[in-house]
C-alpha positions in Angstrom: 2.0 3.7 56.5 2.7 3.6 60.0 3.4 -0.8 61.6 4.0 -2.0 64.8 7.1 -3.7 65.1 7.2 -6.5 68.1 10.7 -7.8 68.2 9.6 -11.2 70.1 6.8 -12.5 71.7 6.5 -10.7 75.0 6.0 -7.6 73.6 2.8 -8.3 71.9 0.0 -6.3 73.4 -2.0 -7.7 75.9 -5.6 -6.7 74.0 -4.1 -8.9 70.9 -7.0 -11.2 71.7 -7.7 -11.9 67.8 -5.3 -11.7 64.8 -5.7 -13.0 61.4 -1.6 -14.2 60.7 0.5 -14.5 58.1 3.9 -16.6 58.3 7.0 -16.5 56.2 10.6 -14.8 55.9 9.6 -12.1 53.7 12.4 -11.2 52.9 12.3 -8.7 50.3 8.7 -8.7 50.0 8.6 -9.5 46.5 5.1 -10.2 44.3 4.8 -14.1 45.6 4.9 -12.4 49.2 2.2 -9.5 48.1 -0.2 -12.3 46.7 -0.3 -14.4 50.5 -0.5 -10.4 52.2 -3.7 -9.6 49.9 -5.0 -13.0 50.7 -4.3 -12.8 54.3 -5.7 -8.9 54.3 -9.2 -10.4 53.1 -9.1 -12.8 55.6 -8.5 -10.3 58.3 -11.2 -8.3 57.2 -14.1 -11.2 56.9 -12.7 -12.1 60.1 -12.8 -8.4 61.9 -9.3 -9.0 62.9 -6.0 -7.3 62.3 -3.1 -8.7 59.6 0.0 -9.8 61.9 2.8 -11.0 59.6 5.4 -13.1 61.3 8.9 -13.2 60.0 11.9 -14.4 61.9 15.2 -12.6 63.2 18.1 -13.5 61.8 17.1 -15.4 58.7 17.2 -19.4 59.9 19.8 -20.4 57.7 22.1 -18.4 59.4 21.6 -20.1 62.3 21.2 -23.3 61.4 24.1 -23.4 58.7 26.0 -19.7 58.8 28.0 -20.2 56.0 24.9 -21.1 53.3 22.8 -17.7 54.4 21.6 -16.2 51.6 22.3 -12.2 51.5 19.5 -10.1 52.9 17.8 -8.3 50.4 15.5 -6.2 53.3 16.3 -5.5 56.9 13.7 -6.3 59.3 12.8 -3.0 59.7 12.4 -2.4 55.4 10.1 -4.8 55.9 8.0 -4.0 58.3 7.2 -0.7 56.1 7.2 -3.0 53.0 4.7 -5.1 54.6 2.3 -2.1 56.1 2.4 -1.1 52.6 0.8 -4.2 51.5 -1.8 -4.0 53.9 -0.1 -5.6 57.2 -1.3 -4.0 60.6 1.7 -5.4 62.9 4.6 -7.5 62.5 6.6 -10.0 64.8 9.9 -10.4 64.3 10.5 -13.4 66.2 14.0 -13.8 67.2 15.4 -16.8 65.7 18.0 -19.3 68.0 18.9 -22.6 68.2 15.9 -22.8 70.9 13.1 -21.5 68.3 15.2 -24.0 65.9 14.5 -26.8 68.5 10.3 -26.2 68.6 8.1 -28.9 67.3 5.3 -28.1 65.1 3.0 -28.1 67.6 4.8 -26.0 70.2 5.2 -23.2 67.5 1.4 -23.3 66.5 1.0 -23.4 70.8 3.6 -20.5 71.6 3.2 -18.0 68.5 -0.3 -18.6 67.1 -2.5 -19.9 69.9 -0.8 -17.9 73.2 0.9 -15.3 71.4 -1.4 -14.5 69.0 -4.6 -16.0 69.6 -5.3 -16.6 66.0 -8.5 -16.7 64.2 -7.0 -17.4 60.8 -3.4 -18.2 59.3 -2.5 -17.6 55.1 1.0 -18.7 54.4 2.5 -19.7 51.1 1.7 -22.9 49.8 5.2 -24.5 50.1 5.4 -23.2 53.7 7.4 -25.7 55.7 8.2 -24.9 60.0 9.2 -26.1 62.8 12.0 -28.5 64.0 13.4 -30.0 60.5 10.6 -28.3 58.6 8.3 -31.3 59.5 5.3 -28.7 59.9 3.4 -27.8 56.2 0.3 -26.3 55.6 -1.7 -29.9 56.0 -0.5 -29.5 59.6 -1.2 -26.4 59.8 -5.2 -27.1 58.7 -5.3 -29.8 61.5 -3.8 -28.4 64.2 -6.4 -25.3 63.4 -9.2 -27.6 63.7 -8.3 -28.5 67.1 -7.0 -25.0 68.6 -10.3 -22.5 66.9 -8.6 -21.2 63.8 -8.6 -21.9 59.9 -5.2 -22.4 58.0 -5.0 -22.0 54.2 -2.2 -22.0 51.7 -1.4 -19.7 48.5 -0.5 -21.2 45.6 2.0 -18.6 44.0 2.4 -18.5 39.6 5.4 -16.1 38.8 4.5 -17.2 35.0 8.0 -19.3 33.7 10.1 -18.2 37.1 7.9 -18.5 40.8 8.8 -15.7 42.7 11.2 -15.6 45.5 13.5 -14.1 47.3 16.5 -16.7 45.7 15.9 -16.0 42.3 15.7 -12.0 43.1 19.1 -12.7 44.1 19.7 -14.6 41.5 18.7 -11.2 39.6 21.2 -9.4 41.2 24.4 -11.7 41.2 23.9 -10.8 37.6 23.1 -7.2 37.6 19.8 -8.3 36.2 18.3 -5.9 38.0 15.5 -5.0 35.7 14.6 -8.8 36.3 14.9 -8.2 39.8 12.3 -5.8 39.9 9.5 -7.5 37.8 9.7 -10.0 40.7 10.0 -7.4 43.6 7.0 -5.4 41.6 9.4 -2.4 42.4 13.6 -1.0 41.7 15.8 -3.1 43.8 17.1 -0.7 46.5 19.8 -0.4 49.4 19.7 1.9 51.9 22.9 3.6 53.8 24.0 6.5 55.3 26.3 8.6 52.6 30.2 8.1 53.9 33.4 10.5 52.8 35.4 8.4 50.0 38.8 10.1 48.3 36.6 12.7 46.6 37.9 11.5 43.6 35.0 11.9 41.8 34.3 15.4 42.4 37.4 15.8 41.1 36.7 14.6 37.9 33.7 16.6 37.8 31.2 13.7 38.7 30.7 13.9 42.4 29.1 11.0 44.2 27.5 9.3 47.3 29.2 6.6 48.4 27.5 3.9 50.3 29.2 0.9 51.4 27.6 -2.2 50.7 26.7 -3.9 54.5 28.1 -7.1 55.4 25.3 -10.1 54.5 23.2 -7.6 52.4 22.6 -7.9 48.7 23.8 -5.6 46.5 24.0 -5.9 42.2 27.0 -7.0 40.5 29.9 -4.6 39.7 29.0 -2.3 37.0 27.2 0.7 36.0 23.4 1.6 36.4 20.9 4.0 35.7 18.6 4.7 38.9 17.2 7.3 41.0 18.6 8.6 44.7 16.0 9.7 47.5 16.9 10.9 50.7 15.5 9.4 53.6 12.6 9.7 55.1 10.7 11.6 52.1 13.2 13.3 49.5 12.3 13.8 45.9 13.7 10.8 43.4 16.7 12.3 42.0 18.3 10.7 38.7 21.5 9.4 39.0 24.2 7.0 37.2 25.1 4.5 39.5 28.7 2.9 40.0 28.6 -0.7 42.0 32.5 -2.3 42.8 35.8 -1.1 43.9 37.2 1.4 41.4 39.6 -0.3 39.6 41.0 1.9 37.6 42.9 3.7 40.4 44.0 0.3 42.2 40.5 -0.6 43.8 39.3 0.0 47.5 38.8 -3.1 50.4 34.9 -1.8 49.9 32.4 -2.6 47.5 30.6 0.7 47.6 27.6 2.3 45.5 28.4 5.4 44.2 25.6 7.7 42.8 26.3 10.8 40.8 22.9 12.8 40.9 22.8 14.1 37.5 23.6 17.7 36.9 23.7 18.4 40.5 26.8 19.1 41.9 25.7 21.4 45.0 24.5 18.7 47.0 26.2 17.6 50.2 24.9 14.4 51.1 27.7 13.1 53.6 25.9 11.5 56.9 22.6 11.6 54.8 20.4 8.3 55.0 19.5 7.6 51.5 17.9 4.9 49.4 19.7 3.8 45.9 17.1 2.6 43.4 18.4 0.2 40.4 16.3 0.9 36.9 18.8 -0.7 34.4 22.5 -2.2 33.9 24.3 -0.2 31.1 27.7 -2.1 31.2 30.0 -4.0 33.8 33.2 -2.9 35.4 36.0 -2.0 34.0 39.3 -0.8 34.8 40.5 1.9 32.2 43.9 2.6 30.6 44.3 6.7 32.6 41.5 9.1 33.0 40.6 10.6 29.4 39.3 7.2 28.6 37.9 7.0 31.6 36.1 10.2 31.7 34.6 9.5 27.9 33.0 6.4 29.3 31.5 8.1 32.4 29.8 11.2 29.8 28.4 8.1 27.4 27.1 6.3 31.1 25.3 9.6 32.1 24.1 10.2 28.6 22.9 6.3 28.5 21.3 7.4 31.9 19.0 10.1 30.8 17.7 8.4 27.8 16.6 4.9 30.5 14.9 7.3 33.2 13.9 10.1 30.2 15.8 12.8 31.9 
């Protein structure tokens, strides 16, 4: 599904006379996220209105204190398709400064939801704090609404023994709990990147991958070994492949962490400067450095073996 992305507040359209809004970071767009989108989507529809989610650009904590920023599990753009997928019409990714950092409250409800927006309706989560020192929560919300002609609700979000949110999905992942990752996501955990050249040692041990570095600030799974499935952007089949996360250790590491797929019987494929998406099912075992390649190479057959039997290959 097709979103329009506005990248701060000027570029919202002029004929954006109504919106029905959602507010958060979204980052991820896990199941706790999904629950205030379906919320806000039937709002938006009572109301006649289109879904506008708001996130912000960077995350604040990067701004406000750099060196506590979580990793990103989604850039912007993931989730503005993330977010259509849920039901989301537009999204504003309001560029986040020491300025925006600065606004009261009030002067956020006045600049993004009253001028910018012109909102009828807002659904945010029900711990949703904003504005300068977080001293804006959804009781403000409700009364500043009551004044400036729209209605402000909070969703109450039960992840059963763990809330959902974008810190324990990374939690998940520090891990390589990535199967616990996903029940909170509601999908794999993936990361996106173009396919780079590595030493080619792989192919020539007969288990050619693509390598994807992990980005700097993005969240990736621990080192070790994974069953998933490969896709090549925009619309590729899912292909099957045993997944490698760290720095190769048995041949003296690389600066890198990289994720390196090996698609599963398939070694006519030339994915180098391909855009794909790497998709985590299950962890079969962590990193290790092995004592010269036959050892090696009877580990990586028992990894792809482990891999057919988790995606039933």
């Amino acid at each position: 599904m097709l979103v329009t992305l506005w990248r701060s507040l000027d570029e919202i359209p002029d004929d954006v006379t109504c919106a029905a809004v959602t507010i958060g970071n979204f980052d991820g767009v896990h199941r706790g996220h999904l629950a205030v989108v379906r919320r806000a989507r039937t709002r938006a529809d009572e109301c006649g209105a289109p879904l506008v989610a708001v996130t912000f650009d960077p995350h604040p904590m990067a701004v406000l204190r750099p060196e506590h920023a979580p990793s990103a599990l989604t850039s912007v753009e993931e989730r503005a398709t993330l977010l259509a997928g849920a039901g989301v019409d537009h999204v504003l990714a309001l560029p986040f400064d020491r300025s925006v950092a600065g606004w009261s409250p009030q002067e956020f409800v006045d600049r993004v939801l009253v001028e910018g927006l012109h909102a009828c309706c807002v659904v945010v989560g029900a711990n949703f704090r904003f504005g300068h020192r977080a001293a804006g929560d959804v009781a403000f919300l409700r009364d500043a609404g009551e004044g400036q002609g729209f209605a402000a609700e909070g969703v109450e979000l039960d992840g059963g023994p763990q809330v959902w949110s974008s810190t324990y999905v990374r939690t998940c992942l520090e891990t390589g709990d990535v199967a616990g990752a996903a029940e909170a996501l509601g999908r794999p955990f993936t990361v996106t990147g173009i396919v780079t050249r590595g030493d080619r040692r792989g192919r020539e041990l007969g288990y050619p991958t693509a390598n994807v570095p992990t980005a700097d600030g993005r969240a990736a799974p621990a080192d070790g070994v994974y069953a998933g499935w490969l896709r090549v952007l925009p619309d590729g089949e899912p292909l099957p492949v045993a997944i490698s996360v760290g720095t190769n250790p048995t041949f003296s590491g690389t600066r890198e962490r990289r994720v390196e797929s090996y698609v599963l019987d398939r070694a006519d494929l030339d994915l180098y400067d391909r855009d794909v998406a790497v998709s985590f099912v299950e962890r079969l075992r962590g990193m290790v450095a092995f004592d010269g390649i036959e050892p090696l190479l009877e580990q990586m057959a028992d990894d792809v073996a482990r891999t057919r039997d988790v995606l039933g290959v």
